[in-house]
N, C-alpha and C positions, 0 to 999 in steps of 0.2 A: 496585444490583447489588453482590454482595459476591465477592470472587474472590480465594482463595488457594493457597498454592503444594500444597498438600493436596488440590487439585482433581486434578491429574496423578498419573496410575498411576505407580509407582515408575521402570517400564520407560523411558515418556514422559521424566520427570524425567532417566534417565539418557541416554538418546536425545537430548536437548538439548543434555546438556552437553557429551557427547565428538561433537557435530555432524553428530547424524541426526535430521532434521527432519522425517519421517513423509511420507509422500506430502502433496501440495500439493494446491490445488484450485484451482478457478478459479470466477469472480463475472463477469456484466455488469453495468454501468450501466446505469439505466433515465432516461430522459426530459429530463437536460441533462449538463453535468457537473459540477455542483455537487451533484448526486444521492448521498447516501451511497448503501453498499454493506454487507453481511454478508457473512464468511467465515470459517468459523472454524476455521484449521488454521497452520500455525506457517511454511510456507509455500504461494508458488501464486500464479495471475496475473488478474491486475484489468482485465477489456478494460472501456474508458472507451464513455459516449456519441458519437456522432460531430459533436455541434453543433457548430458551429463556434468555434473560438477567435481572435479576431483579433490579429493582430498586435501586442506591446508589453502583453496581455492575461496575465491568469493568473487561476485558478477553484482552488478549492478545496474538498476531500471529505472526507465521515468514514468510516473504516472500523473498522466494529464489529468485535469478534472478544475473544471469551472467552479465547484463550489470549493474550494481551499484557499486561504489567505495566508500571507508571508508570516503571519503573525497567532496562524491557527495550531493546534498541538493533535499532529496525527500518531496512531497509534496501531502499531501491527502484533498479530501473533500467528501461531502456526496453528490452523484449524487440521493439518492430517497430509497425509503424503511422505514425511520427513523418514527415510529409510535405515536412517545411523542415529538419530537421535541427540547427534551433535549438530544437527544443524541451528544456525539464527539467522532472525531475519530483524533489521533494523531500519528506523527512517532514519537518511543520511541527511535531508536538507529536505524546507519546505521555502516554496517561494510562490507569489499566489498564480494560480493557474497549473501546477506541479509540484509534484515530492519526489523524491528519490527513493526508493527501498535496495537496503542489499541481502542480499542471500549469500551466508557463507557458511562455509563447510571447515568443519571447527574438528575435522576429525586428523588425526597424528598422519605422516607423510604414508603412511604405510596403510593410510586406516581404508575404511570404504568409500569409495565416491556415491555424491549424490545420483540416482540419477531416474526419480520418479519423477511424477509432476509434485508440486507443493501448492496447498491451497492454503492461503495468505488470507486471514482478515484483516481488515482495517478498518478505522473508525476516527474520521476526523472529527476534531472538537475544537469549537468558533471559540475563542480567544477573545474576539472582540467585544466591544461592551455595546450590547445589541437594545440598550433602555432605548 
């Protein structure tokens, strides 16, 4: 996959910089949640699988998306779903064309397992110097 800053209409380009990130979309997971996902808009919300995640447990996903750069700073939170309240979700790696997010379950070995869905925002933000 080859992806450059020349892919974005000018408007896009400018829409990033000064921090309009275009309507969002949103993706489910399909079948665990180690399941990548497709989405490709610069933000928008990731509802997860609902398998369960146990306790002291953490899973990990890729999310594809054409507008993200090796060099961009993506950014996750937990919009709702989280049923222990120890749950986090972090970006492990961005590389362009993909990011990683993990979900883990931050509760003590005895504690409760995940095992809602989780609805993940995210919000990529262009890094590059788009003059």
């Amino acid at each position: 996959m080859s992806l450059s800053l020349a892919n974005y209409e000018p408007a896009v380009r400018m829409g990033a910089r000064m921090g309009n990130f275009g309507p969002g979309g949103t993706v489910t997971q399909a079948t665990n949640r180690t399941t990548g996902v497709t989405i490709n808009t610069l933000s928008g919300q990731i509802t997860t699988n609902t398998a369960s995640l146990a306790a002291e447990a953490a899973a990990v996903f890729v999310v594809t998306n054409t507008n993200v750069f090796a060099d961009d700073v993506v950014v996750v939170s937990i919009a709702s779903g989280s049923n222990s309240g120890n749950t986090k979700v972090t970006v492990n790696a961005v590389t362009t064309g993909t990011f990683s997010i993990q979900v883990a379950n931050d509760n003590p070995a005895a504690g409760t397992a995940e095992t809602g869905a989780i609805v993940i925002n995210f919000l990529i933000m262009k890094a590059q110097n788009l003059s």
